[in-house]
N, C-alpha and C positions, 0 to 999 in steps of 0.2 A: 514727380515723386517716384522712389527708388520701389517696385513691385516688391511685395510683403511673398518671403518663401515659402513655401507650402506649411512647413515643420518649424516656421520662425514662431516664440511665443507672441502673445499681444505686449510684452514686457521686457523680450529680448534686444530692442538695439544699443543696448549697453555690452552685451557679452559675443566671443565669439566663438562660433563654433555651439553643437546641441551641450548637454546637460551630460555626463555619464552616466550611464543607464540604471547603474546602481543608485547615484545620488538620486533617481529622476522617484526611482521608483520609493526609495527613503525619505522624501520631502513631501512626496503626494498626499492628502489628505480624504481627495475625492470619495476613498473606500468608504466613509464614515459621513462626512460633511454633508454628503449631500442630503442628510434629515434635513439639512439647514435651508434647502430649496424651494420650500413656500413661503418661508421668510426671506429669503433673499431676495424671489420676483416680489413679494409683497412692498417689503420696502424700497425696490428699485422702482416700482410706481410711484411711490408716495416722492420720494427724490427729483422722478422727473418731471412730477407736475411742479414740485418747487422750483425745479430750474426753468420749465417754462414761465412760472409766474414771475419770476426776476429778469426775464429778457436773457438767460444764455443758453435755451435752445426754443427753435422755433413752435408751433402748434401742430404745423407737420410734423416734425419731429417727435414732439409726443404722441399723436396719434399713432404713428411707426412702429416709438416704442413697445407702447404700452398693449398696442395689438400683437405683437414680435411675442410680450410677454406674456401675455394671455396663451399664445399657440404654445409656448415652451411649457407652461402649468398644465398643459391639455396633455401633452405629449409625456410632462413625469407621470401624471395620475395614470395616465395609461400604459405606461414601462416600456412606448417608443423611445426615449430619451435617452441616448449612448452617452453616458457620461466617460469622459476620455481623460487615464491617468495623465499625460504627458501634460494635461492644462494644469496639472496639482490641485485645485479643488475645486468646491460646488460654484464658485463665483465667476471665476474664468471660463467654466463649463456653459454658464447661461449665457456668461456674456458675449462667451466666442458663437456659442448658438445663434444668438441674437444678431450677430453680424452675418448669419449666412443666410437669415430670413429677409432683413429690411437694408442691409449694407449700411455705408458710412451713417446711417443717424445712430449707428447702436455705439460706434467710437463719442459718442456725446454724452453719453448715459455715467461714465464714470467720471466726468468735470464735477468739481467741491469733494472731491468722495477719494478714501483708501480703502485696501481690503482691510486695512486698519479699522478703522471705524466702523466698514462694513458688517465685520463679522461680529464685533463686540455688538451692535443693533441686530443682528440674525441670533445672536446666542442671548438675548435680551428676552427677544421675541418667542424662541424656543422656550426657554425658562418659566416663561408667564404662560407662554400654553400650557407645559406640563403641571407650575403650580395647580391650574385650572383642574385639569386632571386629577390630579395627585387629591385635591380639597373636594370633587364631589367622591373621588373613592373613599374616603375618611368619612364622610358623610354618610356612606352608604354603608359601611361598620357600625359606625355611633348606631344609626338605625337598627340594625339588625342585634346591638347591643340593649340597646333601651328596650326593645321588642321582648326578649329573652327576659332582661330584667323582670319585666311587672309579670311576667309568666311566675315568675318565681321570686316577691318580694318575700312572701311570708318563710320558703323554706331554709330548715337548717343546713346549713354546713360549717366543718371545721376551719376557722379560719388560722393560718399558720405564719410564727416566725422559725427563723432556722430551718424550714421545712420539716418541723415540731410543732404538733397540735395548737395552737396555744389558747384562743376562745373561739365560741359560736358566735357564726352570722350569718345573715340573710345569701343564698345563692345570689340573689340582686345584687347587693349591697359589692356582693365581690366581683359580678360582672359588672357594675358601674365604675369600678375605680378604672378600668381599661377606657370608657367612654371617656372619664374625665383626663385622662392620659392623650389619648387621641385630640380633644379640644384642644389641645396646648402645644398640640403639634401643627393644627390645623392654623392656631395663633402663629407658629412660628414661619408657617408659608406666606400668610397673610403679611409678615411683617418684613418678612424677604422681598416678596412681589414690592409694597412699599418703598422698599431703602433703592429700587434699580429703576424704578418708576422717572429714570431719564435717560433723554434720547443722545449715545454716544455721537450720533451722524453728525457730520460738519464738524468732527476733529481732525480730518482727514491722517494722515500720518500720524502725526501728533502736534503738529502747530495750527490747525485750523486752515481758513481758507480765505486769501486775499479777495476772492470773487463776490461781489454782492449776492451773498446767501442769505433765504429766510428759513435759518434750521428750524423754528419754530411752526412753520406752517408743518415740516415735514414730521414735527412731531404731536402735533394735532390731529395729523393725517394716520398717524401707528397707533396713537390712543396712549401715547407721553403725554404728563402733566408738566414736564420742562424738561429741560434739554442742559447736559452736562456744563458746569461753571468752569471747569479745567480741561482743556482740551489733550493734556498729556496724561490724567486718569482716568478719563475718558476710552481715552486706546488701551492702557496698562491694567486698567480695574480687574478686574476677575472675583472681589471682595464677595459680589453678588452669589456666583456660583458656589463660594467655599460657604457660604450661609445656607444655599440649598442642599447644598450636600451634607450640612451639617445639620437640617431638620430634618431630609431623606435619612440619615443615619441616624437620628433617634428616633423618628418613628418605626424605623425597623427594631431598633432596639426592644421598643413596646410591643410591639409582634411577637418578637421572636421569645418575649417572657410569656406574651398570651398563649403561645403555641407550644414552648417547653411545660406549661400547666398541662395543656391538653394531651400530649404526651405520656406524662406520667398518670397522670388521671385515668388515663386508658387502659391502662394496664392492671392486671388481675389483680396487684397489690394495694392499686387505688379500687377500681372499680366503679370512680365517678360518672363517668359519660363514655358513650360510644358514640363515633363519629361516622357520617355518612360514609356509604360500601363507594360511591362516585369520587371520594377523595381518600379512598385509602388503597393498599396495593397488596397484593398476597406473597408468597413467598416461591420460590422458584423449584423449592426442595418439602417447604414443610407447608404439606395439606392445610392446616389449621389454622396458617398465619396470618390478621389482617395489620397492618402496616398503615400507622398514620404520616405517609408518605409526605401530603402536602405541607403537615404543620410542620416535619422536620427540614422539607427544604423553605417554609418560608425562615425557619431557626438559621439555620444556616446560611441561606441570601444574606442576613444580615449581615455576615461578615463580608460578605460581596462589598454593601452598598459603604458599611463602614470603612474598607480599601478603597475605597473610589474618593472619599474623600482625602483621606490618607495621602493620596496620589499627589491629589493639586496642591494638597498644604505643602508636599514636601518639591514640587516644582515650581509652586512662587517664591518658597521661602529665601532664594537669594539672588532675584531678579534686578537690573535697574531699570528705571527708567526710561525709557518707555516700553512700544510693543519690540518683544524679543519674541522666537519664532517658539522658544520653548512651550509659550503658551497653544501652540497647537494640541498640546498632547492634556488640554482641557476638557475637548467634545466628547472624547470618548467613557471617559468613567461620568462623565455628565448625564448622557444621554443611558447608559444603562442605569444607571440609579433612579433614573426618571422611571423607565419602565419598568426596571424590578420594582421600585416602588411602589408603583400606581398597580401591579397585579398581582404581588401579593396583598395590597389591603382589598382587592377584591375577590382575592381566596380565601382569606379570613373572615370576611362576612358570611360567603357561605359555609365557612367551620361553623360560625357561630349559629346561622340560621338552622343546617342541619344537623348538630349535635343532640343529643338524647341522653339528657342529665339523668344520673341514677338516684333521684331526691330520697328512696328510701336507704341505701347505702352512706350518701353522706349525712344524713344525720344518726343515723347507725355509727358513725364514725368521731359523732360530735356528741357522743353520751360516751365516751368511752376518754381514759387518759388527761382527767382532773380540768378540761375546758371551762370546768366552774370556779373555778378556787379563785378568781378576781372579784369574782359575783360574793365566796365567801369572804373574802376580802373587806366586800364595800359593804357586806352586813354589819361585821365585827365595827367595820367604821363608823358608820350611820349610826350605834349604837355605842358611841364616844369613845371607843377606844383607839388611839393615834394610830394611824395607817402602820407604821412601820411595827409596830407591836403585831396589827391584825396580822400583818404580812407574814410574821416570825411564827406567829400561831398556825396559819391555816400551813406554812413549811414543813413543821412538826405533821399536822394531821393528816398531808401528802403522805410524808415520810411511815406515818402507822398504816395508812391503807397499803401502801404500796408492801410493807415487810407481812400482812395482813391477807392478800390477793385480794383486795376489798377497790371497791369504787363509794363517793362520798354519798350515793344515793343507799348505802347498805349500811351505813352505818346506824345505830339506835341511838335515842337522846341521852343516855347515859356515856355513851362512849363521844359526844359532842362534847357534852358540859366537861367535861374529864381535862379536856384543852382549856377551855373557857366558860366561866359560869354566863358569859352575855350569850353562847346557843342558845336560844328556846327554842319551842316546838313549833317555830312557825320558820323555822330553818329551811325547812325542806322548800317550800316557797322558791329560797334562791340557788334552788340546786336546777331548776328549770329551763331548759336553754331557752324556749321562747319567749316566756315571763321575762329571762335574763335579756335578750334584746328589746323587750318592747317598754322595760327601764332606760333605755339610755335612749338621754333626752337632746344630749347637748349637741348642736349644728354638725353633722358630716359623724356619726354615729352612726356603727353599724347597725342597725334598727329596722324594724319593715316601713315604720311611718319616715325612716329619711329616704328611705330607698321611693317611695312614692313622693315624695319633697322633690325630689331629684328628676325623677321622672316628667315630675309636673314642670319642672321649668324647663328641661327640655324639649316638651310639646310646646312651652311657650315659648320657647326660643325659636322652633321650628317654624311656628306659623307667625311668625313676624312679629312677637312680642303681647300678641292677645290673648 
């Protein structure tokens, strides 16, 4: 057997002569991939006990391995591990490792197997860790949501369309809708995780593997509930990741509305809440500035994570069949949208946990600019007159306070009836902003009794349905 050259790859006796330096260093992946490196050794175990269990390598042999791989796990966690561009990436890097620890049993380890299939099971594997991630950081928002909430079911605030006044509601009531935003985000990982929930391994390139393989042991072995029906989707798929990216990019989304609130709310015009002095930042020039630094870069990230998606739609969108190399340039907007993800919903918790609502400001703010006139509305109605009439009435009696400098709580019953003989004197009743929430009865009503409705099924959600 012809002696393997120093600088020859494990892949090169097809080519001749090295790589040009440029191509070498333009093809590498290594700078990035190797996040990919506890999944790689992970499922190159689980691989070679399947190959020993089918007879095509020995029990010496995996013990070799599997010991080989264990010292390479030891040597990343510890940042001995020289990973080397010239191998191009995380796989070659262990695996060339791997031959200079135990020698030829490590050339066995890649029998039934491609970097094909390999990396689609490493970027599986990633994927589901970071889901994992990503779902208790959401959890630990929802938390610190619901907490806040019942602090403040009963108080008023302006609740707003157009970012125009429009009615009173519970502080709760408005930090729940973000909880319930988050749930459906947290649905949308769960249903990701779901759809990838099989194991690429044994497609090898893309036609599978003539070798008596039990893909199936090796995906009992990852914690797959079955193993890919097509072996050339298998290699080619990527569907997985553009569905994580595309739940990472609306959750960001919901952040980055949670955090443009906090924003404006902070400021002297709002004067809603002030945010913890540990998450904000001063200004370089002006004494007096505090700066809610963190909510505007988590506002901002978003459009991070929404490019990241962006990226891979627009690099599979005209691939064929099968694996093409473009799909390397997958890892990367992958892997930061994992972690911008996963911390900023762990900076937004603690927005939430330490923010200092100004409960006397906004309901100061929700007595003010006709927040009742739906309330005078469902008066006129209740009292049989057709909505769209009530509607036209209390428009008009906008219209007199407003040319007037008046708000509806200033007005006298003569200047009511004046609009409509159905005002009586028990009007003022529904000029009330709490009164007015603690009427609305119907399911998901901004109300104090749904905001504790709400609450309650998320303690029982939490503790396992009790």
């Amino acid at each position: 057997m012809a002696k393997k050259k120093l600088n020859e790859k494990p892949w090169g006796g097809r080519f001749k002569g090295g790589a040009d330096p440029e191509v070498e260093a333009f093809t590498a992946s290594v700078d990035f991939d190797r996040e990919l490196a506890e999944f790689d050794i992970e499922q190159s175990r689980a691989h070679a006990a399947m190959l020993q269990s089918c007879g095509l390598i020995s029990k010496k042999d995996l013990k070799e391995i599997v010991s080989g791989l264990k010292a390479i796990g030891s040597e990343i966690k510890s940042g001995k591990f020289e990973f080397r561009s010239e191998l191009e990436d995380v796989h070659m890097n262990v695996e060339t490792r791997l031959a200079e620890l135990i020698g030829p049993a490590a050339g066995k380890l890649h029998t039934a197997r491609s970097r094909n299939d390999q990396v689609a099971t490493d970027m599986r594997l990633y994927i589901r860790a970071a889901t994992g991630e990503i779902t208790r950081a959401i959890r630990g928002a929802q938390d610190a949501l619901a907490a806040r909430a019942a602090e403040h079911a009963d108080d008023v605030m302006p609740g707003y369309t157009h970012l125009q006044r429009a009615q009173a509601v519970p502080l709760g009531h408005h930090l729940m809708a973000y909880y319930h935003m988050l749930e459906r985000d947290a649905g949308r990982f769960a249903d990701c995780a779901a759809r990838m929930d099989a194991l690429p391994l044994g497609a090898g390139a893309l036609a599978g593997s003539a070798l008596p393989v039990n893909p199936a042991m090796t995906a009992a072995a990852l914690g797959f509930s079955a193993t890919a029906p097509n072996s050339m989707d298998a290699v080619s798929d990527r569907d997985f990741l553009l569905e994580f990216l595309s739940a990472c990019a609306v959750c960001m989304i919901h952040l980055s509305r949670a955090c443009e609130e906090f924003i404006l709310w902070m400021t002297s015009e709002f004067g809603f809440v002030d945010l913890p002095d540990a998450l904000c930042t001063g200004s370089s020039i002006m004494p007096q500035k505090k700066n809610p630094d963190v909510a505007e870069l988590i506002r901002g990230k978003s459009g991070r994570v929404v490019g990241s998606l962006v990226s891979l739609l627009v690099t599979m969108k005209g691939l064929p069949l099968a694996y093409n190399r473009d799909m390397q340039e997958d890892k990367e907007p992958a892997f930061d949208a994992a972690r911008t993800t996963a911390a900023c919903l762990r900076l937004y918790a603690k927005l939430i946990s330490g923010a200092k609502f100004n409960t006397a400001a906004m309901e100061k703010a929700a007595q003010t600019g006709f927040l009742n006139a739906v309330d005078l509305t469902d008066y006129l109605a209740l009292r049989g007159m057709p909505f769209r009439e009530a509607h036209s009435v209390v428009g008009r009696l906008v219209r007199h306070c407003i040319d007037a400098g008046k708000e509806f709580g200033d007005l006298t019953d003569e200047e009511f009836a004046a609009f409509s003989p159905m005002f009586g004197s028990d009007v003022r009743k529904a000029l009330d902003a709490r009164a007015a929430m603690g009427r609305r009865k119907a399911p998901g009503a901004a109300s104090p009794a749904s905001v504790r409705g709400q609450l309650k099924k998320f303690h029982r959600n939490k503790n396992g349905g009790k």
